[in-house]
ZAKE-678408 format. One record per residue (C-alpha): residue in three letters; x, y, z. Coordinates in nm, 4 decimals, decimal comma. Layout:
REM ZAKE-678408
<resn: ALA; u: X; v: Y; w: Z>
...
***
This chain:
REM ZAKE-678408
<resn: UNK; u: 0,1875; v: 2,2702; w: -21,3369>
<resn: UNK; u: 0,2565; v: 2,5944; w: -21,0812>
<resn: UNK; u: 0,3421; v: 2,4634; w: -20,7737>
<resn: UNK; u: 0,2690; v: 2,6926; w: -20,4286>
<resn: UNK; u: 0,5504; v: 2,7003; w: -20,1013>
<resn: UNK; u: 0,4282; v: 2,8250; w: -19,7958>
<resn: UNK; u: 0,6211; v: 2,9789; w: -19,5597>
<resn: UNK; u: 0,6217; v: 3,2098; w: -19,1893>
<resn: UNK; u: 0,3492; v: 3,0090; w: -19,0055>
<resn: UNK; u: 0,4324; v: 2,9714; w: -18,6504>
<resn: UNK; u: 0,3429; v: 2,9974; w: -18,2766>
<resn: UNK; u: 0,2506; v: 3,3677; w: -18,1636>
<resn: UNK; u: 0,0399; v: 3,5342; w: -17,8205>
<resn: UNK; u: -0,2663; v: 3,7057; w: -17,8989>
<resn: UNK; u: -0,2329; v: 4,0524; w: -17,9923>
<resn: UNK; u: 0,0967; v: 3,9543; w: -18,1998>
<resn: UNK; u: 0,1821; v: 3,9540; w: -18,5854>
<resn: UNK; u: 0,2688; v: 3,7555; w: -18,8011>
<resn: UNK; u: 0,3535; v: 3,7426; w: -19,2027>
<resn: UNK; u: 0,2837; v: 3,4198; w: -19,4201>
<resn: UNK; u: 0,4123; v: 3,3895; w: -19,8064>
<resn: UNK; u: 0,3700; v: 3,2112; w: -20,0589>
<resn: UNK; u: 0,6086; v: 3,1376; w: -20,3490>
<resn: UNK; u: 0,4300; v: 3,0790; w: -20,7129>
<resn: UNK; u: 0,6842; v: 2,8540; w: -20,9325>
<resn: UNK; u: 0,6490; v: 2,6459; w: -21,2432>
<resn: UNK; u: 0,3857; v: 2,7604; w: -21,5385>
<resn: UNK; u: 0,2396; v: 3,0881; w: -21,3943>
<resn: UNK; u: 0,1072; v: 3,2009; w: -21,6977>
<resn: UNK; u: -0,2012; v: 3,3191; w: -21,6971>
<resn: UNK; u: -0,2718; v: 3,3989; w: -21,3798>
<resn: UNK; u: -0,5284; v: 3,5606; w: -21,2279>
<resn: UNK; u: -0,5539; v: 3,6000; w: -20,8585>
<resn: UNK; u: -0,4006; v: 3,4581; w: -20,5475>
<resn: UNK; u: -0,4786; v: 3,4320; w: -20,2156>
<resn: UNK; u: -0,5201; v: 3,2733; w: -19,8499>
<resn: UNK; u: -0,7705; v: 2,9718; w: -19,7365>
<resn: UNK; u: -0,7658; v: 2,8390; w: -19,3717>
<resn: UNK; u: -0,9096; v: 2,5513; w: -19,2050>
<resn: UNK; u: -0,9520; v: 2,4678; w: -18,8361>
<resn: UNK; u: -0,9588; v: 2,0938; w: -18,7177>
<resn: UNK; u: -1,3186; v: 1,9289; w: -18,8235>
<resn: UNK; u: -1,4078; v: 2,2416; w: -19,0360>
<resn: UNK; u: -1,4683; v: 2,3523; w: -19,3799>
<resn: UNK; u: -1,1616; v: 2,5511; w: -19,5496>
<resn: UNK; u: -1,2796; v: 2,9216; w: -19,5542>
<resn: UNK; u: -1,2206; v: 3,2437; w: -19,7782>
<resn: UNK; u: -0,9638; v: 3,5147; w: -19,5802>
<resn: UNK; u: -0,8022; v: 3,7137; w: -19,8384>
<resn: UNK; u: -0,7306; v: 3,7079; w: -20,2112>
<resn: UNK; u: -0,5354; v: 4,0167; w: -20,4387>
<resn: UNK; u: -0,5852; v: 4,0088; w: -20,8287>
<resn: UNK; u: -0,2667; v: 3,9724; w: -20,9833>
<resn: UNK; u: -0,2504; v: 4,2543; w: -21,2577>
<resn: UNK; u: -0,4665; v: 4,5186; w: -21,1020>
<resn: UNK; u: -0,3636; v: 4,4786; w: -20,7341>
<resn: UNK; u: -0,7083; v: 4,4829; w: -20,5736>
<resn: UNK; u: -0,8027; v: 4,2537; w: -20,2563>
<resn: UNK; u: -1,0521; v: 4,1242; w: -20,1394>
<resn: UNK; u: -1,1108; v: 4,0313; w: -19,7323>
<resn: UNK; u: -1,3551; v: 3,7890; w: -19,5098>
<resn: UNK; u: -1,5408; v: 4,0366; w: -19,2716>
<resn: UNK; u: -1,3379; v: 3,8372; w: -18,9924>
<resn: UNK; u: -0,9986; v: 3,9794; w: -19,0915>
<resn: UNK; u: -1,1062; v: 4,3079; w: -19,2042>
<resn: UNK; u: -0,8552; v: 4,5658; w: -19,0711>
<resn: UNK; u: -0,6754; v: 4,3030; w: -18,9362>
<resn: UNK; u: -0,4916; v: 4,1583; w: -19,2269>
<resn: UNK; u: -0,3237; v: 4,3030; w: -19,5360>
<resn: UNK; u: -0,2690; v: 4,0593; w: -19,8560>
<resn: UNK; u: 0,0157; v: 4,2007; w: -20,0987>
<resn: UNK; u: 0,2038; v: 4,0845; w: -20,4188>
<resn: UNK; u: 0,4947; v: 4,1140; w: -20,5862>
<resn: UNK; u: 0,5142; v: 4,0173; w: -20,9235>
<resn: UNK; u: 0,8590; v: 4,0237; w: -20,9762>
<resn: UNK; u: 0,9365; v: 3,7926; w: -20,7074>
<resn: UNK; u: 0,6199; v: 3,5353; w: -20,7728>
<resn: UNK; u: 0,5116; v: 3,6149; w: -20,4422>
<resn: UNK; u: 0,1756; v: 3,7002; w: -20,2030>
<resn: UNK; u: 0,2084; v: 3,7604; w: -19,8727>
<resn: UNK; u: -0,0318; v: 3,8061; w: -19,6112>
<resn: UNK; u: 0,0246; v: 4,0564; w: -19,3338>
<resn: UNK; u: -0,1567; v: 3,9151; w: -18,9788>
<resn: UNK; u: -0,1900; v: 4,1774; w: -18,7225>
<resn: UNK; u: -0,3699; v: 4,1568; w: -18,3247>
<resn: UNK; u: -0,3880; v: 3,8380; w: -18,3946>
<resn: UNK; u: -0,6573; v: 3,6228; w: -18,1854>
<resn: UNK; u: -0,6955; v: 3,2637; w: -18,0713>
<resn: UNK; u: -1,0017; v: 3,2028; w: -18,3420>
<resn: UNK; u: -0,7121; v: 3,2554; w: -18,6066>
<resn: UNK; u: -0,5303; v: 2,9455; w: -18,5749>
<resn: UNK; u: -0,5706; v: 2,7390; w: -18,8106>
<resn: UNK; u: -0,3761; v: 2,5434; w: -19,1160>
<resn: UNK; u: -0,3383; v: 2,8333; w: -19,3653>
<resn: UNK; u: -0,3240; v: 2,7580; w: -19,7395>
<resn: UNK; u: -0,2434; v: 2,9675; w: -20,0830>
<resn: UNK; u: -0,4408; v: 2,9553; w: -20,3685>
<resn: UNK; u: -0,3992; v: 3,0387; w: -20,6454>
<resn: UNK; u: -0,5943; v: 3,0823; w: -21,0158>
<resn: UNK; u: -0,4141; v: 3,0089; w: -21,3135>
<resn: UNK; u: -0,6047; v: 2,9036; w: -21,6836>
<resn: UNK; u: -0,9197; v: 2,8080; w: -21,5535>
<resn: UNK; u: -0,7385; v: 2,5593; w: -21,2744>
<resn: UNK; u: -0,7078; v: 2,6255; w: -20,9132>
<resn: UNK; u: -0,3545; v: 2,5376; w: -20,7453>
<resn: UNK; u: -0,3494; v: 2,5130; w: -20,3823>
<resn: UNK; u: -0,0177; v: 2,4734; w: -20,1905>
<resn: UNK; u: 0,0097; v: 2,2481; w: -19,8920>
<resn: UNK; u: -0,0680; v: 2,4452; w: -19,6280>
<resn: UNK; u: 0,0605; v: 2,5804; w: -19,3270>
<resn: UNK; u: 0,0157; v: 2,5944; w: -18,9102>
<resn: UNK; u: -0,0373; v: 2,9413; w: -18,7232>
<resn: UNK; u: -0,1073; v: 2,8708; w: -18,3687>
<resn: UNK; u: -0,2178; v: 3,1549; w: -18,1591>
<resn: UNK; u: -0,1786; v: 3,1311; w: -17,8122>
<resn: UNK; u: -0,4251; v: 3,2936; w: -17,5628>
***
């Protein structure tokens, strides 16, 4: 089992930054790409970033484009997703994800709150 910690959610103004991580432990082997989901209340869980583990590349939803900056580093287990001018319609519960063996892990997720 790989298990998936959150961490850096949090209350910030519009305009503001702010950097979430996620911690990959437990039988990473084989893995091929993690990322971010979010969900607002009474809506589906939607695509904002994901970075393939071995070759680096990311992928963005048009909505953070410019915005937002996923990284990895593989000798810490780690993804990271740099939030910058931040906006209200970005607060959500945000959760990692993460391919390993044909099996998606998700972590438990965690609150960014931007304030207008």
């Amino acid at each position: 089992q790989m298990q998936l910690i959150e961490s850096g959610g949090g209350l910030v103004q519009a305009g503001g930054s702010l950097t979430l991580s996620c911690l990959a432990s437990g039988r990473t082997f084989g893995r091929t790409d993690m990322g971010w989901f979010r969900q607002e209340p009474g809506k589906e869980r939607e695509f904002v970033a994901r970075i393939w583990w071995n070759s680096g590349n990311a992928d963005y939803a048009d909505s953070v484009k410019g915005r937002f900056t996923i990284s990895r580093d593989k000798f810490k287990s780690t993804v990271d997703l740099q939030m910058t001018s931040l906006k209200s319609e970005d607060t959500a519960i945000y959760y990692c994800n993460c391919h390993a063996q044909d099996i998606e892990f998700w972590g438990q997720g965690i609150q960014v709150t931007v304030s207008s």
